[in-house]
N, C-alpha and C positions, 0 to 999 in steps of 0.2 A: 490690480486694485488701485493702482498709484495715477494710471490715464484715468478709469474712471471719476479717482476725485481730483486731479487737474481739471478734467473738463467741469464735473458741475461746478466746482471753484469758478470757472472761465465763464461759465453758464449765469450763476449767481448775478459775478460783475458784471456782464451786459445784462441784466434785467436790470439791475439796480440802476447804473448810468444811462440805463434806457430811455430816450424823451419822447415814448410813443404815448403814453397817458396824456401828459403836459400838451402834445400834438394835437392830441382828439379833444381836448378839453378848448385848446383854444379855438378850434375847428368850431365848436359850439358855443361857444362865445360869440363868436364872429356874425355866427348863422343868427344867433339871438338879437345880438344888436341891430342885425338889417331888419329883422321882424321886426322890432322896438321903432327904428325909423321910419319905416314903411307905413305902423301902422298911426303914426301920428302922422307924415305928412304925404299920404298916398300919392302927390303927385310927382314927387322926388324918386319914385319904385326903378324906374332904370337908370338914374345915376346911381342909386345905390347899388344896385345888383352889378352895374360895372364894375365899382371901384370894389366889390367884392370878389370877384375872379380871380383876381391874381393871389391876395393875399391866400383863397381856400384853395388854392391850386398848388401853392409852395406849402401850404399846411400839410395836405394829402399827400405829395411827394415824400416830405419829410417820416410820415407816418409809415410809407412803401420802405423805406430806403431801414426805417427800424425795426420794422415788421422780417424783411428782409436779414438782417444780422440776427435777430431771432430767431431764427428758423433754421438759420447754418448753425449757430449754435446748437439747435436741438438734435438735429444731423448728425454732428459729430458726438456730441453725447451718448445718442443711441446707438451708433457704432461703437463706441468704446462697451456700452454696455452689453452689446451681440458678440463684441469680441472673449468679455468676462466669461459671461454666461451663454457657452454654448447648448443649443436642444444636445440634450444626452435621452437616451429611450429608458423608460422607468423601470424597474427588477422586473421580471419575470411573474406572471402569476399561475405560473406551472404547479407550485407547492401552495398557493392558497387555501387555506383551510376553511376559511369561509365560501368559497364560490359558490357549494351547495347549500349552504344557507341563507339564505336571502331572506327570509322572515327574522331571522335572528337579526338582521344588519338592519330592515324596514324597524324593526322593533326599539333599536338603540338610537335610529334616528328619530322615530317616535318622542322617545323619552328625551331625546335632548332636548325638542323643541320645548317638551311642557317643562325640563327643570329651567328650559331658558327663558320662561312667562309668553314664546310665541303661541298661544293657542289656537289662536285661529288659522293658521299657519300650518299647526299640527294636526287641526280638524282637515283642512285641507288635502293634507298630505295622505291621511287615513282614508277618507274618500276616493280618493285616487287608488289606491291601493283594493279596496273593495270592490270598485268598476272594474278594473283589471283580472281580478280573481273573478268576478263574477263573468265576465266574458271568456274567461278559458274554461269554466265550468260549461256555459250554454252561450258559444256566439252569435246564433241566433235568436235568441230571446232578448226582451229588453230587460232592461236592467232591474226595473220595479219584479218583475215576474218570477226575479231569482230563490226569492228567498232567501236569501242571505243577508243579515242583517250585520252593521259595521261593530258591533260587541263580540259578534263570533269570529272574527278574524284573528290570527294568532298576533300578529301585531299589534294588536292596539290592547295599551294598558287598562288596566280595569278603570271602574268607573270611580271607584272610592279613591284609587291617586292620582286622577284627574282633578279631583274636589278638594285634594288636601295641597296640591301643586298651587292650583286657583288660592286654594287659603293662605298660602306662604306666600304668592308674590301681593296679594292683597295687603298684606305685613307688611311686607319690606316694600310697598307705594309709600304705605303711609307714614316709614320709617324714613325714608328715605327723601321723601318730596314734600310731606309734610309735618317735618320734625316729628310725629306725635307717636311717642314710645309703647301708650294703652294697650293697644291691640294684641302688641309682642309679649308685653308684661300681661296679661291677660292668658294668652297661650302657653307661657309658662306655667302659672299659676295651676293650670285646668293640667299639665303633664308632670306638675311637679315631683312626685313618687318614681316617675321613669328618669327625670333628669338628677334625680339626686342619688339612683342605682347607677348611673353614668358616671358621676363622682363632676358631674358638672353645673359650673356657680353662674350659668344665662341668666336665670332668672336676679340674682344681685346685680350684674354686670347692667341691665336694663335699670334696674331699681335705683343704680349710684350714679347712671349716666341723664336718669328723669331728673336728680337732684339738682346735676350740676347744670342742666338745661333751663330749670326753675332759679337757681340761682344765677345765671346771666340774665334772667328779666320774662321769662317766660312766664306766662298766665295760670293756673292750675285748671287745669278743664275740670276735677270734681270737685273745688272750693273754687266761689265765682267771689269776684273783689278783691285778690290779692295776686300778685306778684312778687317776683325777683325774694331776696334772702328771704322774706318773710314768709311767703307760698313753698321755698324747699324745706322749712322751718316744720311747719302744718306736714307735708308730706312725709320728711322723715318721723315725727310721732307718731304719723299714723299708719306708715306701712315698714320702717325698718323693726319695728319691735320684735318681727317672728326669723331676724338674720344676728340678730344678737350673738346667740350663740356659738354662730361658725365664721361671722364676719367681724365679730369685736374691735378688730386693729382698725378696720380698713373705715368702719360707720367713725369711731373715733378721730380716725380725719379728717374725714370729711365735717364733723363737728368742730374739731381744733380749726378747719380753715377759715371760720366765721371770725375769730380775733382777727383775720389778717386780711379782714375786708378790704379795708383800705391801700393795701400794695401787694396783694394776691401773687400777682405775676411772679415779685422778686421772695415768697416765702416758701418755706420746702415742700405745700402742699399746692406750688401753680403745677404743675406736668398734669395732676389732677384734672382741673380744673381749665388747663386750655391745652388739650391732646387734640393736634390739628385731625387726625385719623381715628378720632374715640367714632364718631358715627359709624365710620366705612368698616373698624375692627368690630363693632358690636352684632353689624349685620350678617357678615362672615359666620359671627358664631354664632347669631339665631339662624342663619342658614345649615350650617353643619348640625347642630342639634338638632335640627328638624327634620333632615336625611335622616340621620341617625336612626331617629325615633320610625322612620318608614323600612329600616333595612338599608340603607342607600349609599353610597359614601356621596361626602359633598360637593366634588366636582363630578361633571358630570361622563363617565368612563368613554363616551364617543369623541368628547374634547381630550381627554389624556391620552387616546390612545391614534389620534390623532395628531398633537402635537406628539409624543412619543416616535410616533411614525417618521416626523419631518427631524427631527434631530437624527435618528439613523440614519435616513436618506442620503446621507453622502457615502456614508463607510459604505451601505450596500450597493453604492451603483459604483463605489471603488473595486468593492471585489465584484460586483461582474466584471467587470473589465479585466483582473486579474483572471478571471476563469476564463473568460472567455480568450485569453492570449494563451494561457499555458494550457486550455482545452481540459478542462477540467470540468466536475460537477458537484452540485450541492447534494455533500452523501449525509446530512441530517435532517431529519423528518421532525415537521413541526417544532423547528425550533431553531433560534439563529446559530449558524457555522462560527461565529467568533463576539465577543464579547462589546456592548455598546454602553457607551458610558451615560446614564443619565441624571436626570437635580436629584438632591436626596427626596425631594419631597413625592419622584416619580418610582421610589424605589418602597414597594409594599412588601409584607411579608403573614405569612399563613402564623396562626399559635402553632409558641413553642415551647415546652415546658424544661425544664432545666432538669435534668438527673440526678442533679447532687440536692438538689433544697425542695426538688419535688414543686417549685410555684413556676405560674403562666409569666414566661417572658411581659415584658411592660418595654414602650419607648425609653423610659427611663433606666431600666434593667434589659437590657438587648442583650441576644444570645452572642456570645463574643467564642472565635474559633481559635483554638492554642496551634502551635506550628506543628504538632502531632497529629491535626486535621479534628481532634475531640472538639466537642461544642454544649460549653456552659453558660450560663446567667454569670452576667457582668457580676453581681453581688455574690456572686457564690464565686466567682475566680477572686475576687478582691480578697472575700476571706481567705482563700488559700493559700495568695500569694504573699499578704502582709508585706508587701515591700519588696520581695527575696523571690531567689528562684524555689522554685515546689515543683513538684512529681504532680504528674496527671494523674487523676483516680484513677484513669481505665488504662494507663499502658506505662511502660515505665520510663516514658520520658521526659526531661525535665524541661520548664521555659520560664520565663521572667512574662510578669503583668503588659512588660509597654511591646511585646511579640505577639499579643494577642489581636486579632482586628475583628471587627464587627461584622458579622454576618446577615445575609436577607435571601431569608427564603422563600 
């Protein structure tokens, strides 16, 4: 890795002290100014043109000769890089469990496109897919003749999360492109009853972030003739009244930060008020809510299990290589031979319910495993252990809280 970055180091520095711009710039200077002469005094056109030879002659030399150290430079670059990184042959797909599934794999790329707003992309792709099938059905027939129509393909998703994909990235345009939060606060509004069995506050998060948008100078699209504090003034009257209840602290700040109009920045309610990343976070979580609400998780599972894929890549084409010296084989069946480490964020887990307190594990209560191999709710070990070592309910051996580690299953 240490030739690789000498070279682009060595790379950098001749682009940088390179005078091939400066060369080709004055090259067209040059050309300019004989045009300019030429055309005011047309009869002087072959003295100019002479006395111009030489200088665009050593111009273009010049340009060759840096063109030239460019190019050795890229030479050796790329060989330091072919040296890095040599072609290795990808694992095996002897054990793939997918190969006989290919609607299932059409299907996920399906769904990626539309959670990724490509639609037409995805219409695309579904087409393709139906000519296909339709040709191994009857290949001599034309296509129209089939009878097959692109909603009867197992691949392609129905037509209602097609509509609601369309609805969400239409959201997050007009979130995102054109400040205007309505649409999302609106959508909330109409799911409210499901996002508040979620135990989730989108619909505030939209509501405190329209205020703080109205209070930097923004316009009220539903009161015409006011802006900035006065317009988030009007706004909160008239739509925090029904968050009272659960947001008490938070509406109260954002009222306390009207005294500190005047140096906002330096008072304990600027982080409020200028969160470089309050847009990019609010979208995140009108996107996750809105999975949610369809079944879905937020990312989209052909991106995670894809990047997932590229973080193993190495360990598994390490141990081929092992196997393949000591002649060895993969003796487990759908499932990896040794353990890959991935972000916590890639590491999911099915409900689990705790045996001692009888409640559904939570992020915030994860099933935590004693060195006895038993597996209880973080909150049910804490009461047990109070500090001290404690006896396992189910066997009789004894451990301490800080032995315990978090499990994902």
């Amino acid at each position: 890795m240490d030739l690789v970055q000498k070279e682009h180091e060595r790379l950098s520095k001749r682009l940088k002290a390179s005078q091939g711009i400066k060369n080709v710039q004055s090259s067209i200077d040059l050309l300019q100014s004989a045009r300019d002469s030429i055309a005011a005094d047309p009869t002087q056109a072959s003295i100019t043109l002479a006395k111009l030879q030489n200088p665009v002659k050593t111009s273009f030399d010049s340009i060759n000769d840096s063109l030239k150290e460019t190019h050795s430079g890229l030479n050796k670059y790329t060989k330091s890089l072919d040296k890095l990184f040599k072609d290795r042959p990808l694992p095996s797909t002897e054990h793939d469990a997918l190969s006989s599934q290919e609607h299932l794999i059409n299907r996920a790329i399906a769904m990626h496109l539309l959670r990724e707003g490509q639609f037409s992309v995805a219409a695309t792709f579904l087409s393709e897919i139906t000519e296909k099938r339709a040709a191994v059905h009857a290949p001599d027939a034309k296509f129209t003749d089939h009878g097959i129509n692109l909603l009867d393909v197992d691949e392609v998703p129905s037509t209602e999360i097609r509509k609601q994909f369309a609805a969400m990235y239409y959201i997050l345009q007009e979130m995102q492109e054109n400040y205007n939060l309505l649409p999302a606060i609106e959508w909330s509004r109409e799911n409210r009853e499901a996002l508040e069995a979620r135990g989730s506050n989108l619909e505030f998060e939209l509501s405190r972030l329209q205020f703080v948008w109205l209070y930097h100078g923004a316009s009220d699209q539903q009161v015409t003739g006011i802006s900035g504090r006065q317009a988030a003034l009007e706004y909160a009257r008239r739509e925090f009244h029904s968050f009272v209840p659960r947001y008490l602290r938070e509406i109260q700040q954002l009222m306390g930060a009207m005294a500190f109009c005047s140096n906002l920045q330096d008072s304990p309610y600027g982080s409020i008020f200028n969160n470089p990343s309050a847009w990019e976070d609010v979208a995140h979580s009108f996107t996750r809510e809105f999975c949610s609400l369809l079944g879905l998780s937020a990312d989209s599972p052909l991106y995670i299990a894809a990047t997932a894929g590229a973080i193993a890549l190495p360990t598994l084409l390490k141990l081929q290589t092992i196997m393949k010296a000591k002649r060895t084989e993969w003796t487990t069946e759908n499932e990896l031979p040794v353990e890959i480490s991935l972000p916590p964020s890639y590491l999911f887990h099915s409900i689990f319910v705790c045996p001692v307190s009888k409640e559904q594990a939570t992020d915030q209560n994860p099933p935590m495993m004693m060195p006895c191999g038993h597996v209880i709710a973080e909150e049910s070990l804490k009461r047990l252990s109070k500090g001290n070592r404690f006896k396992c309910p189910y066997c009789p051996n004894e451990s301490h809280f800080k032995d315990a580690r978090k499990v994902f299953l």
